[in-house]
SEFI-765694 format. One record per residue (C-alpha): residue number from 0; residue in three letters; y, x, z. Coordinates in steps of 0.001 Angstrom, whole numbers. Layout:
// SEFI-765694
zator, miti, y, x, z
NUM, ALA, Y, X, Z
...
//
This chain:
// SEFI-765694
zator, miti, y, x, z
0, UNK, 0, 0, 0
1, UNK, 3400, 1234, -1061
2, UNK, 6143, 1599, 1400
3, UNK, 8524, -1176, -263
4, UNK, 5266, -3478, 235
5, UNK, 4768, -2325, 4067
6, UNK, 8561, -3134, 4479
7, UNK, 8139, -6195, 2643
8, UNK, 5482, -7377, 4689
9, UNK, 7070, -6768, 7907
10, UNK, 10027, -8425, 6577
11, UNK, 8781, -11732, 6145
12, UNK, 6567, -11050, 9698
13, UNK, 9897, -10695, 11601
14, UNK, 11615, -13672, 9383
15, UNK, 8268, -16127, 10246
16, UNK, 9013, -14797, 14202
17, UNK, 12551, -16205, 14515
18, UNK, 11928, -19052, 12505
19, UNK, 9075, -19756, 14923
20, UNK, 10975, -18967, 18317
21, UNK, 14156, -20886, 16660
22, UNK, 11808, -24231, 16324
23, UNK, 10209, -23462, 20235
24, UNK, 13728, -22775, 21368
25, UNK, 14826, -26198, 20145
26, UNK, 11556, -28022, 21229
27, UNK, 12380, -26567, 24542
28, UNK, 16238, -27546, 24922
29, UNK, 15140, -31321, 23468
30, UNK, 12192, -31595, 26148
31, UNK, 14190, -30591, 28724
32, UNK, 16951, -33192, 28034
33, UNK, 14650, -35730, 28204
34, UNK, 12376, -34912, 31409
35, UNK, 14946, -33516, 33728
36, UNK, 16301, -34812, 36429
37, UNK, 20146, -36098, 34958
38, UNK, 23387, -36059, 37374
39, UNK, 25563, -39295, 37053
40, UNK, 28041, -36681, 35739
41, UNK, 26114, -34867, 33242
42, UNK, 28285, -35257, 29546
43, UNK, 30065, -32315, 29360
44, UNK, 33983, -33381, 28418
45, UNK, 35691, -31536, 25578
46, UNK, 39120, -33532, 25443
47, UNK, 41848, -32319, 28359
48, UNK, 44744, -34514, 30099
49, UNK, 48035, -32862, 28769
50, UNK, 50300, -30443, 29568
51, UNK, 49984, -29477, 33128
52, UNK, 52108, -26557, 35565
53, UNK, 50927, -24425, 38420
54, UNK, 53898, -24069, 40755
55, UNK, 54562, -21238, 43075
56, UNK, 56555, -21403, 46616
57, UNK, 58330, -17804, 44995
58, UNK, 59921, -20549, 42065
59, UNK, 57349, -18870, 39221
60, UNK, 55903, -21218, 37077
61, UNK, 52697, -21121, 34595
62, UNK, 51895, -23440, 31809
63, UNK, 48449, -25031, 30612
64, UNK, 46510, -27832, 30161
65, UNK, 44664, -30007, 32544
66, UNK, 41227, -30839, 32960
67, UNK, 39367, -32312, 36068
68, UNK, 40592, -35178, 37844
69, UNK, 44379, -36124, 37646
70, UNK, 44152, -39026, 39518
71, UNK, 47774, -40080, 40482
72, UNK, 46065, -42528, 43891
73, UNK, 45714, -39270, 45522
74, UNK, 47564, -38108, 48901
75, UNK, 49876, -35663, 49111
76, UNK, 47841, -32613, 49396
77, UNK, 46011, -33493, 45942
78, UNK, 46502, -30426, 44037
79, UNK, 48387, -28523, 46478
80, UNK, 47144, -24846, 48300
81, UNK, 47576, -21530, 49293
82, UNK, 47021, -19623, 45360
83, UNK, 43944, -17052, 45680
84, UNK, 42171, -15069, 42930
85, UNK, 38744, -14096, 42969
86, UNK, 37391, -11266, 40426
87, UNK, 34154, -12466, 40106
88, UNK, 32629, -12739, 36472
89, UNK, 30118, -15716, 37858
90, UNK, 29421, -17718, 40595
91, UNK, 32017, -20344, 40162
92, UNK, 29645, -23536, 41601
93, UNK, 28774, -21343, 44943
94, UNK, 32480, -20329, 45246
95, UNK, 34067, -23623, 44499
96, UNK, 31432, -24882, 47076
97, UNK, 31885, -21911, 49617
98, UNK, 34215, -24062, 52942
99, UNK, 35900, -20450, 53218
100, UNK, 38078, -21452, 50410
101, UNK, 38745, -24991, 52332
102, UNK, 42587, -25582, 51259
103, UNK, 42868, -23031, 48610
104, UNK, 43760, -23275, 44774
105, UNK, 41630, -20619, 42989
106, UNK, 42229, -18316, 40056
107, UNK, 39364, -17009, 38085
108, UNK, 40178, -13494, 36548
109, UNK, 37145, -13737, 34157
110, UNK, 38670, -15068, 31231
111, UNK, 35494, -17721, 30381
112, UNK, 34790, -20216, 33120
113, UNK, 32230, -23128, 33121
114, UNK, 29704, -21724, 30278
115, UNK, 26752, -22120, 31951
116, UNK, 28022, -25780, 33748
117, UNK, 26583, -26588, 37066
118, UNK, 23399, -27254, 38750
119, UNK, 22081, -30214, 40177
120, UNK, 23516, -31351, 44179
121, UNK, 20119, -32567, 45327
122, UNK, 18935, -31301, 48754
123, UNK, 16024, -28997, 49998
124, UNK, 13632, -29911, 52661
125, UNK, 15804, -29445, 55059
126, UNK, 18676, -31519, 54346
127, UNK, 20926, -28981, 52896
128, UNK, 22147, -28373, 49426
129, UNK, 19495, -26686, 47587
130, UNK, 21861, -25120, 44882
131, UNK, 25692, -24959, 46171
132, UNK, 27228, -23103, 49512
133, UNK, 28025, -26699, 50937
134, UNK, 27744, -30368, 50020
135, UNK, 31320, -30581, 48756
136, UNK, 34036, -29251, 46591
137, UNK, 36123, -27342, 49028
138, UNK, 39153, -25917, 46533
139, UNK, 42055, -28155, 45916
140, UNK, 42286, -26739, 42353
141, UNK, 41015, -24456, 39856
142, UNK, 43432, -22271, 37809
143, UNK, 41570, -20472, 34069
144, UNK, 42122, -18643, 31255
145, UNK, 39574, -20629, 29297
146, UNK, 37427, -23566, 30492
147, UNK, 34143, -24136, 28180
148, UNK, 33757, -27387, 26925
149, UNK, 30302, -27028, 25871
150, UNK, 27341, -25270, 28662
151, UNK, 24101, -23918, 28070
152, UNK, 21694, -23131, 31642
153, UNK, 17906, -24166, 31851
154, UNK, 19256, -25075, 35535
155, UNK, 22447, -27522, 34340
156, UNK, 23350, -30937, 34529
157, UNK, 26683, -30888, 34160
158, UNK, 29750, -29924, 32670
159, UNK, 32264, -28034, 35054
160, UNK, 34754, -30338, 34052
161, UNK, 32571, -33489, 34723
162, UNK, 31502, -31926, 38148
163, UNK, 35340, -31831, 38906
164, UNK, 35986, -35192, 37719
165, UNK, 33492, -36576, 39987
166, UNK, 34960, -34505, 42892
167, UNK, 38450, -35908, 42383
168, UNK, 39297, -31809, 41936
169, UNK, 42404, -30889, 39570
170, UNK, 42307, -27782, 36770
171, UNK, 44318, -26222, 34782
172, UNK, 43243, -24445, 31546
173, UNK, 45310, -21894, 29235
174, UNK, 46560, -19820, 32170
175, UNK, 47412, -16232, 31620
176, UNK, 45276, -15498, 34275
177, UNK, 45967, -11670, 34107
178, UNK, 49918, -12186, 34619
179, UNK, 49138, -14253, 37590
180, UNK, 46816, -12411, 39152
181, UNK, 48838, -9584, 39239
182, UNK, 51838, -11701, 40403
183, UNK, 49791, -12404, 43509
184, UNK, 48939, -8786, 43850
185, UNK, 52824, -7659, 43821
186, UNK, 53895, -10693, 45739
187, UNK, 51287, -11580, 48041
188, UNK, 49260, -15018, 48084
189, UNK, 51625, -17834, 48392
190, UNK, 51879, -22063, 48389
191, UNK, 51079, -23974, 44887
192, UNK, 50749, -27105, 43246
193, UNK, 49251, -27968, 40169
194, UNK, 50773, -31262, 38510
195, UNK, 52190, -32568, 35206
196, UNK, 54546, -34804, 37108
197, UNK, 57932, -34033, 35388
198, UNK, 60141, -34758, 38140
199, UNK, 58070, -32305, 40282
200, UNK, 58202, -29482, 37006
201, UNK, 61767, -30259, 37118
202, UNK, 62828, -29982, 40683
203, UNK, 60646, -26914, 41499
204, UNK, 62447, -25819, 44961
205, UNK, 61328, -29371, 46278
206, UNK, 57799, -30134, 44779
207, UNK, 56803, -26623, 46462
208, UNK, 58690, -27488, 49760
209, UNK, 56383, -30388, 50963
210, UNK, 53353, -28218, 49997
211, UNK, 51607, -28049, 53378
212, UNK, 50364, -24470, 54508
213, UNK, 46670, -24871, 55031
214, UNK, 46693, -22059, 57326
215, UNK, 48650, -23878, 59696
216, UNK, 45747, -26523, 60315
217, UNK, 42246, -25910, 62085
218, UNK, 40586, -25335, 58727
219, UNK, 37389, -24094, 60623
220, UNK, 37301, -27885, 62760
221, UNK, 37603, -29625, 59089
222, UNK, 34481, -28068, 57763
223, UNK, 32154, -27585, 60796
224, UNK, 29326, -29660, 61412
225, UNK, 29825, -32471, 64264
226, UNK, 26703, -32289, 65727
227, UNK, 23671, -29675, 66440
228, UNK, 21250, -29811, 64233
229, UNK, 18091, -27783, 64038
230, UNK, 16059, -26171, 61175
231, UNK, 12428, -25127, 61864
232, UNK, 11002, -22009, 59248
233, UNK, 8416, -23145, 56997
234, UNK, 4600, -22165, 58689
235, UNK, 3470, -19748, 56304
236, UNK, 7768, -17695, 56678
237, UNK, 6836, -17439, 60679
238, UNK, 6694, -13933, 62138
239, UNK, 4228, -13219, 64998
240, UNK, 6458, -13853, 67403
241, UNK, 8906, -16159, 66603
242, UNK, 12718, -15896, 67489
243, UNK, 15519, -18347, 67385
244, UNK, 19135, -17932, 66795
245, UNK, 22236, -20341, 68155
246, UNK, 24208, -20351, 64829
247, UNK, 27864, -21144, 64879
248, UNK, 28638, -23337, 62445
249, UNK, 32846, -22310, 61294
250, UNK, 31932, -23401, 58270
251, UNK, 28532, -21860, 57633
252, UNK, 27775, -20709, 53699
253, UNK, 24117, -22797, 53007
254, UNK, 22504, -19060, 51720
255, UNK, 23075, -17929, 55203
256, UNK, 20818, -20757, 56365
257, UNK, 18788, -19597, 53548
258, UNK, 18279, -15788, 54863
259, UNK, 17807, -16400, 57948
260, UNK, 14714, -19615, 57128
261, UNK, 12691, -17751, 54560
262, UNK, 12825, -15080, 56908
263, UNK, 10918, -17073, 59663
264, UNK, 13650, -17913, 61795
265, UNK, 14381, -21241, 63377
266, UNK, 18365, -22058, 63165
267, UNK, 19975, -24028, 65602
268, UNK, 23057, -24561, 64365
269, UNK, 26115, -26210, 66352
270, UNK, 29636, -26849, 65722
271, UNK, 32457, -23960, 66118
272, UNK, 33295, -25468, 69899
273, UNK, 29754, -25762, 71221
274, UNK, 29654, -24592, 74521
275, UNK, 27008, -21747, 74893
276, UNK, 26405, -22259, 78301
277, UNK, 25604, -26111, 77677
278, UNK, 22347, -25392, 75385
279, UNK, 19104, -26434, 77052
280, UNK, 16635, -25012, 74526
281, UNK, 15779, -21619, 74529
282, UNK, 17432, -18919, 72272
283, UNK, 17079, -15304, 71659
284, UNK, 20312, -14376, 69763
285, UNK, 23631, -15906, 68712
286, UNK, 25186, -16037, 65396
287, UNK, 28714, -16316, 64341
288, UNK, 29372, -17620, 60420
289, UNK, 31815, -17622, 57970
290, UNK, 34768, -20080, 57835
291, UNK, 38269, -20558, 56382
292, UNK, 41956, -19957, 57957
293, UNK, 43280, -17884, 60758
294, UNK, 40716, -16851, 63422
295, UNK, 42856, -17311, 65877
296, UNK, 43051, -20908, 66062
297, UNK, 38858, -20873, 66514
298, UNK, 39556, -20416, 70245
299, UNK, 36628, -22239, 72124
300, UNK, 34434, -20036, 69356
301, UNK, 36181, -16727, 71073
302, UNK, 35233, -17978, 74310
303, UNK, 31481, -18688, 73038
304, UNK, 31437, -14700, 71778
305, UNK, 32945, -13648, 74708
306, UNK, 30098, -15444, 77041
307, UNK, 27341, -14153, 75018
308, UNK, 28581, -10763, 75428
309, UNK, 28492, -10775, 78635
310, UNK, 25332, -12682, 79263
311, UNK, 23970, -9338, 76930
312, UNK, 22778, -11730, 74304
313, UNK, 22577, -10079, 70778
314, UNK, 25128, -11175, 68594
315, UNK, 25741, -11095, 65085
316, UNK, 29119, -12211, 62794
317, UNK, 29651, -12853, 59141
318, UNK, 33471, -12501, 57746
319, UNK, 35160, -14513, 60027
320, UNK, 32501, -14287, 62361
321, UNK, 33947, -10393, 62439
322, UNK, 37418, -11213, 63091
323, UNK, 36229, -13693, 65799
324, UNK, 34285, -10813, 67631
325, UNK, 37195, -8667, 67604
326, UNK, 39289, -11185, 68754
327, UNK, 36688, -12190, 71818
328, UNK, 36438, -8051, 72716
329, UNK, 40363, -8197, 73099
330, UNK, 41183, -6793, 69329
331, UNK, 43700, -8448, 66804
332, UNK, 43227, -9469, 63471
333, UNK, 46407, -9969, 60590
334, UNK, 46432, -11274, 57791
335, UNK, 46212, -9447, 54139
336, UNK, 48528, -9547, 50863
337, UNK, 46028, -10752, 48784
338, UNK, 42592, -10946, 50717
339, UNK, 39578, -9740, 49245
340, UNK, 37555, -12401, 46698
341, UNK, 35446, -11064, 44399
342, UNK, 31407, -9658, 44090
343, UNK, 32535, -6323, 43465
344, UNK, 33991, -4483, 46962
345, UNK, 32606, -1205, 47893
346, UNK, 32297, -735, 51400
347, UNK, 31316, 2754, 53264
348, UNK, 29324, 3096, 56503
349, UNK, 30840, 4729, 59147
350, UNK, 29326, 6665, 62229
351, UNK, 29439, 9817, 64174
352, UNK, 25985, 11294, 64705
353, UNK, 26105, 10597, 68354
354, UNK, 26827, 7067, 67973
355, UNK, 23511, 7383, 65114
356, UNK, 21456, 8786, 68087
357, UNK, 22391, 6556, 70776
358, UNK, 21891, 3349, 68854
359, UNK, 18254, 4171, 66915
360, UNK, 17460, 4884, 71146
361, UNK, 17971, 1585, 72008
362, UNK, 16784, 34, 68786
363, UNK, 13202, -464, 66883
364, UNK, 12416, 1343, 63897
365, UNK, 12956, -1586, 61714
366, UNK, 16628, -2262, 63344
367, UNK, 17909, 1336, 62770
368, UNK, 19999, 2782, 59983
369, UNK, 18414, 2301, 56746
370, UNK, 19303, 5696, 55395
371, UNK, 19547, 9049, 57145
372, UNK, 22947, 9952, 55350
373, UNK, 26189, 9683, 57467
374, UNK, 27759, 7938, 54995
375, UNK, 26682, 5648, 52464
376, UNK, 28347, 2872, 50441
377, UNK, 27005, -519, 49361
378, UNK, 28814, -3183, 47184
379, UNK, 29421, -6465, 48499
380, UNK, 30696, -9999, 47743
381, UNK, 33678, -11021, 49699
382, UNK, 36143, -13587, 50414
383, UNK, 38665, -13570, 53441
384, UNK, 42230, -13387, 53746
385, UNK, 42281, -12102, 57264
386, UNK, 41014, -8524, 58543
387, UNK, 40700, -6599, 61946
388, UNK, 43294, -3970, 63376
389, UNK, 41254, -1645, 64041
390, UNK, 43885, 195, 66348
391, UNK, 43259, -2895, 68560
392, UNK, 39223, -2266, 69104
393, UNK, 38509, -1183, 72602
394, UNK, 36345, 1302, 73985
395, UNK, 32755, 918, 73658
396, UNK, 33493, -341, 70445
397, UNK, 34018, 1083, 66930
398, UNK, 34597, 669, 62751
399, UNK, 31553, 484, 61346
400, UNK, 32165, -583, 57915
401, UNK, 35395, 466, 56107
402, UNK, 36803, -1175, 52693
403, UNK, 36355, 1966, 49784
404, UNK, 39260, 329, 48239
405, UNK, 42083, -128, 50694
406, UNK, 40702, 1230, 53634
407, UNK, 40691, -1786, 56196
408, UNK, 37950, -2836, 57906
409, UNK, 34656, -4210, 57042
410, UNK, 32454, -4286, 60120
411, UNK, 32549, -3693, 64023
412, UNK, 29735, -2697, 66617
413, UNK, 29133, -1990, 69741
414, UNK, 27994, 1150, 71336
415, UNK, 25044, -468, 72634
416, UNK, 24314, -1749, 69515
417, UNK, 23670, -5281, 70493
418, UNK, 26846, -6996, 68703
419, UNK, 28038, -6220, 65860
420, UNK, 29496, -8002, 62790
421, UNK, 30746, -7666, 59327
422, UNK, 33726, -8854, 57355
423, UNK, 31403, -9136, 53642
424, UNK, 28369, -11374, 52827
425, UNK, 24708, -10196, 53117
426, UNK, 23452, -13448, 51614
427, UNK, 25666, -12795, 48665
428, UNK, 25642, -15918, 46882
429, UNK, 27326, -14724, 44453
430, UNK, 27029, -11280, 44298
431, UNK, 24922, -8509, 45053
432, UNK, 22134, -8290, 47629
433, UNK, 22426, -5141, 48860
434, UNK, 23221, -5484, 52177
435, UNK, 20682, -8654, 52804
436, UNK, 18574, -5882, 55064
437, UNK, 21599, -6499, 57774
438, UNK, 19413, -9783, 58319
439, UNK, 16460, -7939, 59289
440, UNK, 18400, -5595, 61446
441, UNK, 19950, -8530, 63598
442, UNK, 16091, -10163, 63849
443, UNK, 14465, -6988, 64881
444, UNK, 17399, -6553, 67872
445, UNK, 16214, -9984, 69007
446, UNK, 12352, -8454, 69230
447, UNK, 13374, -5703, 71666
//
């Protein structure tokens, strides 16, 4: 055989291949449309409502076109926030879903937003949202360069905008997201509204003047739960001896939940004002979660630190769960320009060799550091506004996590090694995974 004819011949192989995986592709897509489970929202929307304006408290205003919900029976707060930007190519369900951004209108960097739409809001076996960081929409807006009408995910049901519609959530398309974002950077994060009411786009000074400051309310009491509630591991997830944790619940991500069930732990988790000395059933650590606003108005949550401190009862935070330690060990905590938002922030471990020595002591083997290094650095998903003075730490305690990028801090602990927190996400969701072994630490403490 010639080698035209061998070429040939693998020619029309490869041609008969795509042809074939083109017809199974399709087969697939129109099989799945028809057996999946279908949200009440699930036609994506390609038409938009209009000309629309995101006004800033600084007088700056940025043009687009709406999509969502623009529905003019809403209160006063509809469309209004403090304006944050998260860098973040995907992850846009679990973030609009995340309660840390409870009161905030968010900016996308990525240029391409809702692509791969959104997955279904049906609930796992324990109650919880199987897919999303909460059962709710917690943003009061979304600001993008480019929303996608059309979505393609084996995992969709719905269009982003659809979702939003059904939420009662404002957007705004068409942004130059890039000019804004580094507005925010220069400026700081401020007040906005989105709207296309002219008299609002016309009297600017007012419509951002009766723009409430979220940060002035007790964000964390808004998305707490109300009640304890308790989640037993699955049988075959449970260790050989069995721990449980006393979760505070500031506003508690639903892949923290996650980490800490799969990894046979049972969760008993109580609102942000439970009082620790109140709980009749047995526990063998305490947790501390994430949450939105300043950590300073999360004072019966202090007080709950404070007395498991000094009961000696291992304790572990989460991003504001850090800030709240700090707080309950007599530290301070400010709050940041910009924050940090985003899947991408390197963070560097921090420790003298003596503190190495004295905490792998008092620690099992699976508790201790991971690597022998002094110094490493993991990447991490973030997304607070607020941060630790780490001037403010007292003794016996010290920076154990540091920011690569600006330097402020990322994580405290105690000499003991006992309590200890950190200001990014473990559980990710989104983002990378590569601090999820912090989980295990905090469970093999409670084994000592």
């Amino acid at each position: 055989m010639s080698l035209d004819e061998t070429l040939l011949k693998y020619y029309n192989y490869i041609k008969k291949s795509i042809i074939f995986s083109s017809f199974l592709s399709w087969s697939l897509c129109l099989f799945c449309s028809c057996t999946l489970p279908q949200a009440r929202f699930l036609l994506p929307s390609s038409t938009t409502l209009g000309m629309t304006h995101l006004l800033l408290s600084d007088g700056t205003v940025f043009q687009g076109e709406a999509f969502g919900s623009f529905d003019s029976a809403q209160d006063d707060t509809f469309g209004t926030g403090e304006v944050v930007f998260n860098t973040g190519m995907a992850g846009y369900p679990e973030s609009m879903t995340d309660p840390s951004y409870r009161g905030q209108i968010l900016v996308t960097t990525y240029p391409l937003i809702g692509n791969y739409g959104v997955p279904s809001e049906e609930l796992n076996e324990w109650g919880f949202s199987k897919n999303f960081e909460s059962e709710e929409i917690h943003i009061r807006g979304l600001v993008v360069a480019q929303v996608s009408d059309t979505y393609s995910h084996h995992s969709a049901v719905s269009s982003l905008q659809r979702w939003m519609e059904h939420h009662k959530i404002p957007g705004i398309t068409g942004v130059d997201t890039r000019a804004l974002t580094k507005h925010l950077r220069e400026k700081g994060v401020m007040l906005g509204r989105i709207t296309h009411d002219s008299a609002a786009i016309s009297d600017k000074r007012l419509a951002v003047s009766e723009i409430e400051d979220p940060n002035s309310r007790n964000l964390v009491a808004e998305v707490s739960c109300k009640e304890p509630i308790t989640y037993n591991p699955k049988p075959e997830t449970s260790n050989e001896k069995p721990v449980t944790i006393l979760s505070y619940d500031c506003g508690m991500k639903r892949n923290i939940l996650r980490s800490f069930l799969r990894r046979g732990v049972k969760v008993i988790r109580v609102p942000w004002d439970y009082d620790l000395d109140s709980c009749k059933e047995h526990f063998d650590g305490v947790f501390i979660s994430n949450g939105p606003g300043d950590p300073k108005t999360c004072v019966p949550t202090i007080k709950a630190i404070k007395r498991a401190i000094e009961k000696n009862i291992p304790t572990f935070g989460i991003c504001l769960g850090n800030q709240l330690m700090a707080l309950a060990v007599g530290g301070d905590t400010f709050k940041l320009p910009y924050g940090h938002r985003g899947v991408n922030q390197p963070c560097l471990e921090r420790r003298a060799i003596s503190d190495k020595r004295q905490a792998d002591s008092l620690l099992p083997p699976a508790a201790r550091y991971p690597l022998p290094a002094e110094h490493h650095c993991i990447i991490t998903s973030q997304n607070h506004g607020f941060a630790v003075d780490e001037k403010s730490l007292p003794a016996g305690w010290h920076v154990w996590w540091k920011n690569g990028n600006d330097g402020t801090v990322e994580g405290i602990r105690h000499d003991s090694g006992r309590f200890f927190a950190v200001q990014f996400h473990p559980e990710a969701a989104p983002g990378p995974e590569d601090a999820g072994y912090l989980f295990d630490q905090f469970i093999a403490c409670l084994k000592v």
